[in-house]
N, C-alpha and C positions, 0 to 999 in steps of 0.2 A: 513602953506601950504607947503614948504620948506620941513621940517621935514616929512612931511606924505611924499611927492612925492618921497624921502629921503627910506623912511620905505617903500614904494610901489614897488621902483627898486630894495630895495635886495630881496625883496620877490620872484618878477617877476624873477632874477635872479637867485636865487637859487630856484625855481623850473626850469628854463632851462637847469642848470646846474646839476639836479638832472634825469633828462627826457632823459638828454643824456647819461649818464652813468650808466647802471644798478648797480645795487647792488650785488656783490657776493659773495655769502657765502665763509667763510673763509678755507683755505684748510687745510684737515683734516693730522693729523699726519700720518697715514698710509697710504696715498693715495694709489691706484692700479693704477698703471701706464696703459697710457690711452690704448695700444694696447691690454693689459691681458684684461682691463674693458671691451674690445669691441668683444673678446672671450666670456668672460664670459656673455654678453650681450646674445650672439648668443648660448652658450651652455644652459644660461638658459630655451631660449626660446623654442628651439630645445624641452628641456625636456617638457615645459608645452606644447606643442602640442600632443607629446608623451603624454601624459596624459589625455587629451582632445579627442583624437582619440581612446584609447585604450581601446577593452574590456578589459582588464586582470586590475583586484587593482595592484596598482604601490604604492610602498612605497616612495611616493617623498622626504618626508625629509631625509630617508638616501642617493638616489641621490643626491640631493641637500648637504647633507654634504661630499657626493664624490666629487662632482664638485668643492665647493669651499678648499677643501685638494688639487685636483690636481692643485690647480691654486695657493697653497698655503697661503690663503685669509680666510676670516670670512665674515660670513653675513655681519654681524658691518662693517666692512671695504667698504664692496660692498653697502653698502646702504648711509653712509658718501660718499666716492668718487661720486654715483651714484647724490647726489644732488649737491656735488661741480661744477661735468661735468654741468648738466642739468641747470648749472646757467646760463649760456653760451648759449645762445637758439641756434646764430647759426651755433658756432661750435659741438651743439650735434647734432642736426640735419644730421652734417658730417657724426659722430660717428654712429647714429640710421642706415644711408643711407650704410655703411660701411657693418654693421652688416646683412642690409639686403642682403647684396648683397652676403654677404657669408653662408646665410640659402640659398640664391636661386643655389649659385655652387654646396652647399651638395645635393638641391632637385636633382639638374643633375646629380649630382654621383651616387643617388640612383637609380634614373628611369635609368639609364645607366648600371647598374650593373645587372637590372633583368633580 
């Protein structure tokens, strides 16, 4: 009786112990540091709206390999760091809120500029 009650507290234990601390993916070699990631966040999005809106065919993949040249970065890189960040629920959420916040100053620049 002993031994099971024994076997029942680490169990109970170690899932407390496991419920409380997420698990997070290991960080990758290249990571993009988190302010470029949060450009790149906003520059990507930018673009698939652009896309989404646009009559004209848009060659997104060579956008998209402009964007990650100017940012000096790889796909690979941005999709490694994108799930390191995202492991962190609530500081992406930060990062997400951040990003939005700076597609909504470019909306004003633009509607301000016509």
């Amino acid at each position: 009786m002993q031994k099971s009650l024994l076997f029942l507290s680490i169990i109970l234990a170690s899932l407390f112990l496991s419920c409380d601390e997420p698990e997070i993916v290991p960080k990758p070699g290249h990571l993009i540091p988190e302010d470029t990631y949060v450009k790149l966040m906003v520059e990507l999005q930018l673009l698939d709206a652009m896309v989404y809106t646009s009559e004209d065919s848009i060659n997104t993949d060579s956008l998209i390999t402009e964007i990650y040249s100017y940012y000096n970065t790889s796909r690979e890189a941005y999709v490694a760091s994108h799930f390191y960040y995202q492991s962190a629920p609530n500081k992406h959420l930060a990062r997400i809120d951040s990003a939005l916040k700076a597609i909504e100053r470019e909306q004003i620049r633009l509607s301000q500029s016509n």
